[in-house]
C-alpha positions in Angstrom: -243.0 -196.3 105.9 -244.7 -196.5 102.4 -242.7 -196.9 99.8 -242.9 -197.0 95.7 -240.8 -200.0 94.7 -241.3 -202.3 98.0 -243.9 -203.7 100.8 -242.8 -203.0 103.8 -244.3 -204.0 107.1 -243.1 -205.1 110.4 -244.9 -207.9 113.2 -243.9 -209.9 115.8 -240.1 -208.4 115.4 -239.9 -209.6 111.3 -239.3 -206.3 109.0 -240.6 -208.2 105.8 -239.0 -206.2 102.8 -240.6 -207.3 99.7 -239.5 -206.5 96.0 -242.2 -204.6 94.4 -241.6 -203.3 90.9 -244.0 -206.0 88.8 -244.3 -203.8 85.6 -240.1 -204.2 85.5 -239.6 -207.9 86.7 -238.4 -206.5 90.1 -235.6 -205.1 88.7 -233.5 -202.5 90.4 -233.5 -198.7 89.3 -232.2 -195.6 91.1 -235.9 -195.2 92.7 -235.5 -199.0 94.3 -231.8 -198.8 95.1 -233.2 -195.8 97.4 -235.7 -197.1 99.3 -233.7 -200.4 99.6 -231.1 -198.1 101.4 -233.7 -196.4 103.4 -235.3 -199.4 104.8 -232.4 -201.4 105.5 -231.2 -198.3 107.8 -234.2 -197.9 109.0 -234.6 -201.5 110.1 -231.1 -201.6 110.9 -231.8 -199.3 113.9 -235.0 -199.9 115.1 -235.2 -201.8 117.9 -238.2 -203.5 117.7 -236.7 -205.4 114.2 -235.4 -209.2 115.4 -235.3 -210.6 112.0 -235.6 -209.0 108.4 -237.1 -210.9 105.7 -236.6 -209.8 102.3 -238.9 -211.5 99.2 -240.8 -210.5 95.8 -243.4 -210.3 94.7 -244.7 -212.6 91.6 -242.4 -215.5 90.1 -239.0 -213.1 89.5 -237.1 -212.3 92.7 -234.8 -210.3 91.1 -233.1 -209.9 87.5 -230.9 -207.3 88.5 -230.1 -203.9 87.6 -233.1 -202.2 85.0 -231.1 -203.0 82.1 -233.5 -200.8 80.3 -233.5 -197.8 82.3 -229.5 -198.1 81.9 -229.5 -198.0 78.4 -232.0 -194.5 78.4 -229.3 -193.0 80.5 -227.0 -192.3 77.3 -223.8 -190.7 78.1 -225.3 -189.8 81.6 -224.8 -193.8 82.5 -221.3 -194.1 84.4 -223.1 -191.3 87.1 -226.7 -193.0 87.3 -224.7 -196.5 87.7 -222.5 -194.9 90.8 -225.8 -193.6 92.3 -227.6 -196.8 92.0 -224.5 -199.0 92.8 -224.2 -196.1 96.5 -227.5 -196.7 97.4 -227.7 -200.4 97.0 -223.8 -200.7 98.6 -225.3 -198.9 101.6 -228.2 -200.9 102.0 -226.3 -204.3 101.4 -224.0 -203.1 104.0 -227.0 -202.2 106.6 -228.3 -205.5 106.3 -225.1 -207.3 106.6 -223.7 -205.2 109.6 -227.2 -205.3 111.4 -227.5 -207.4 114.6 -230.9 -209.1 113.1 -230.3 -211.8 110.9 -231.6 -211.6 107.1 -233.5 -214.0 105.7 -234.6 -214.0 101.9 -237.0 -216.0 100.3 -236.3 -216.4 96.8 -239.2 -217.2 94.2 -238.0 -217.2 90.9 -234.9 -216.1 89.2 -232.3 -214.5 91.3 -229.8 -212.9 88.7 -227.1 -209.6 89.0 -227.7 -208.0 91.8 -230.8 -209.8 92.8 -228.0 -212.7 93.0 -226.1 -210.6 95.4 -228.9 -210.0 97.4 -229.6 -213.9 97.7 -225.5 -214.5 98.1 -225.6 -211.8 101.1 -228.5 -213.2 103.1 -227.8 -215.0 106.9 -230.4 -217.8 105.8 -231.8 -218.3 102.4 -234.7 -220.3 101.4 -235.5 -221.0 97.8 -238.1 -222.0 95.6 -238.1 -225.5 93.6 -238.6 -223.4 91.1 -235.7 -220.3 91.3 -232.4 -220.1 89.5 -229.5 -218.4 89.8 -226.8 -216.7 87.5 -224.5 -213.7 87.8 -225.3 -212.2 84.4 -223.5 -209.3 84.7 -220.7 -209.9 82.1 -223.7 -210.9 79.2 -224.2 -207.2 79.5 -220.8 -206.0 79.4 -220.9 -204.8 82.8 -218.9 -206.1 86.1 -220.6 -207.7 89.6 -222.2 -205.3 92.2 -223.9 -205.7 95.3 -221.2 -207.4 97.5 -221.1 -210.3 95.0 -217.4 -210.5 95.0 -217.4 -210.5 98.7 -219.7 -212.9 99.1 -219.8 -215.5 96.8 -215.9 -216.4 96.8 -216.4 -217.0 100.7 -219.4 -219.0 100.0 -218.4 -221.1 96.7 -214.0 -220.5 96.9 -212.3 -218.5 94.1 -212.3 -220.4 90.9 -215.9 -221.4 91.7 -216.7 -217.9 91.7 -215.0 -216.9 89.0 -216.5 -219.9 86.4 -220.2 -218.5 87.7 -218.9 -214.6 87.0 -217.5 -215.2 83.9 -219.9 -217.8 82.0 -222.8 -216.6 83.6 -223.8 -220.7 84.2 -227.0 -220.3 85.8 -227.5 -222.5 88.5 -230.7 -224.8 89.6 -232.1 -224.5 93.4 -230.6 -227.9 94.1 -227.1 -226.8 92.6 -227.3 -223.1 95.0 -227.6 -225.5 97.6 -225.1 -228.1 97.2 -222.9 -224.7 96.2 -223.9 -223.5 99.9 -225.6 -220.2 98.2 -228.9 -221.1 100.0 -229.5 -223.1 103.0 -233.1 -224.7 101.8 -235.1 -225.5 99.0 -239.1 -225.3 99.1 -241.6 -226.4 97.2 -242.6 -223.3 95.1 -246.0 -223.0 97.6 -244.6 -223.7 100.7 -242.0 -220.9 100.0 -243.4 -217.8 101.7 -245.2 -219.6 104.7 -241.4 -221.4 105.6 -239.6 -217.9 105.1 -242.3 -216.1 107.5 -242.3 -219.2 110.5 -238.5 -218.9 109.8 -238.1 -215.7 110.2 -240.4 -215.5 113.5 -238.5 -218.6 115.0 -235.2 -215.9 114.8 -237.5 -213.1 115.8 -238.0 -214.8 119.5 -234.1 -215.3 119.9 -231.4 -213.9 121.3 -230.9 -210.8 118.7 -227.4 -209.4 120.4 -225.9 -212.8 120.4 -227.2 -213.2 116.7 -225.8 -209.9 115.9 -222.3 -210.9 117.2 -222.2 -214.1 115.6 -222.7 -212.3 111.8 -219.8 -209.9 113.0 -217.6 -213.1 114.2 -218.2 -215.2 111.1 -217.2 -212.3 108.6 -214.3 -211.1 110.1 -212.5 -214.3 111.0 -212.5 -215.1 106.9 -209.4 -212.6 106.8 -208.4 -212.4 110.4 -205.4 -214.2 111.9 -206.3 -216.9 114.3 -204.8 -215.4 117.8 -206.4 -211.8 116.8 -210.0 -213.9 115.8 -209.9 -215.9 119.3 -209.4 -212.8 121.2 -212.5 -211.4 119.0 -214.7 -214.3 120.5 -213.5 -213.5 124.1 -214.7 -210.6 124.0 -217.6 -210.7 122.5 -218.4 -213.9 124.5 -217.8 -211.5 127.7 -219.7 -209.0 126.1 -222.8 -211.1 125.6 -222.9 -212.5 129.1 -223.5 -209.1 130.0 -226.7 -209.3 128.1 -230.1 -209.8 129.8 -231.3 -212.2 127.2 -227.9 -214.4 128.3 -228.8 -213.3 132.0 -232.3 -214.9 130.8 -231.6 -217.9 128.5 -229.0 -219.4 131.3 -231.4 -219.3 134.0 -234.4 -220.6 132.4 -231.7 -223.4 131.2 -230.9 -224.4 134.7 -234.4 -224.3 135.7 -235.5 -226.4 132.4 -238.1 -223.8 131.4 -238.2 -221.8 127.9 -236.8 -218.7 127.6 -238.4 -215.3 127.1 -236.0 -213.7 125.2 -236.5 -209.8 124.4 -233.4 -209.1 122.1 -232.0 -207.4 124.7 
């Protein structure tokens, strides 16, 4: 798949997604919000994907929405904003609902919606160097990109709201203490960490992984009986597996496991 706005390229099971608009600081447009969409459905069902990685290019992760190609829009905004808000939504939700876990490496600032991206990732890694803010009331507008799903679940409530509403931004060592990312790199060692990361996931059990991302987000709101019955079956469900079939035997046998995602 080429693409305008990204880097795409799959190997040993990692779909590495990386941010690509340099001349725009890697900010998000209608053009990106599509191909983000498109590549996180594509990767969603393709087999072959174990892991997803998803980076940027130069020192700016992602500042957000294009700020500037809002204000061209004129009166036209309100429909350009509910494109660009669909096609990200989708894509947000592909990765999120996909059995292969999402890793993102983030270099630089992560603000707006390139904060949701960060906030919605299974395992984040970040630079020494990246910061993070919500942004989107400076600019009069309100938070996209699953931010108010994720980062109350992450950070509670009131947290959530002081970082939404003064815009604080955030040092890698706070995001971490916050639980908004799992690691902090030195700024070189970022990219080489995120790839042996990312092909460490790759060689597991994908299905199990998979159910475990449905498990975690649906017992936040479920009740506890109704969640426990959820991880019977899906426990039952994963036995069924040949990577479970696989993993248990080389287990009792003391050997590694070749695992398939399957």
């Amino acid at each position: 798949m080429l693409f305008k706005n990204l880097l795409f390229s799959i190997k040993d099971g990692v779909a590495k997604i990386t941010l690509n608009r340099p001349e725009a600081n890697n900010s998000i447009n209608l053009d990106m919000a599509k191909e983000l969409c498109d590549v996180a459905i594509h990767c969603s069902e393709n087999e072959k994907v174990r892991a997803m990685l998803l980076t940027a290019t130069g020192d700016i992760f992602c500042p957000g929405g294009d700020v500037k190609s809002f204000a061209s829009e004129g009166k036209n905004l309100p429909d350009y904003l509910k494109a660009v808000t669909s096609y990200l939504h989708l894509a947000v939700s592909c990765f999120t609902r996909a059995e292969a876990p999402v890793m993102v490496a983030v270099n630089g600032v992560a603000a707006g919606a390139g904060m949701s991206l960060a906030c919605g990732g299974d395992i984040v890694l970040a630079a020494e160097s990246s910061r993070f803010t919500m942004a989107y009331t400076r600019i009069g507008l309100s938070p996209d990109g699953g931010a108010t799903y994720f980062l109350p679940r992450i950070v509670g409530l009131k947290r959530a709201l002081e970082l939404a509403l003064n815009n604080r931004q955030l040092s890698a060592h706070e995001a971490l203490e916050l639980g908004i990312v799992t690691q902090v790199l030195p700024d070189s060692e970022l990219q080489a960490q995120a790839e042996i990361t990312a092909k460490q996931v790759a060689s597991g059990a994908t299905k199990a992984f998979g159910a475990v991302k449905r498990l975690m987000h649906s017992g936040v709101t479920t009740p506890l009986e109704t969640q426990m019955e959820f991880e019977s079956q899906s426990l039952v469900n994963m036995s069924r597996t040949a990577d479970a079939q696989e993993a248990m035997a080389a287990f009792v046998q003391k050997r590694a496991p070749n695992l398939q995602g399957k």
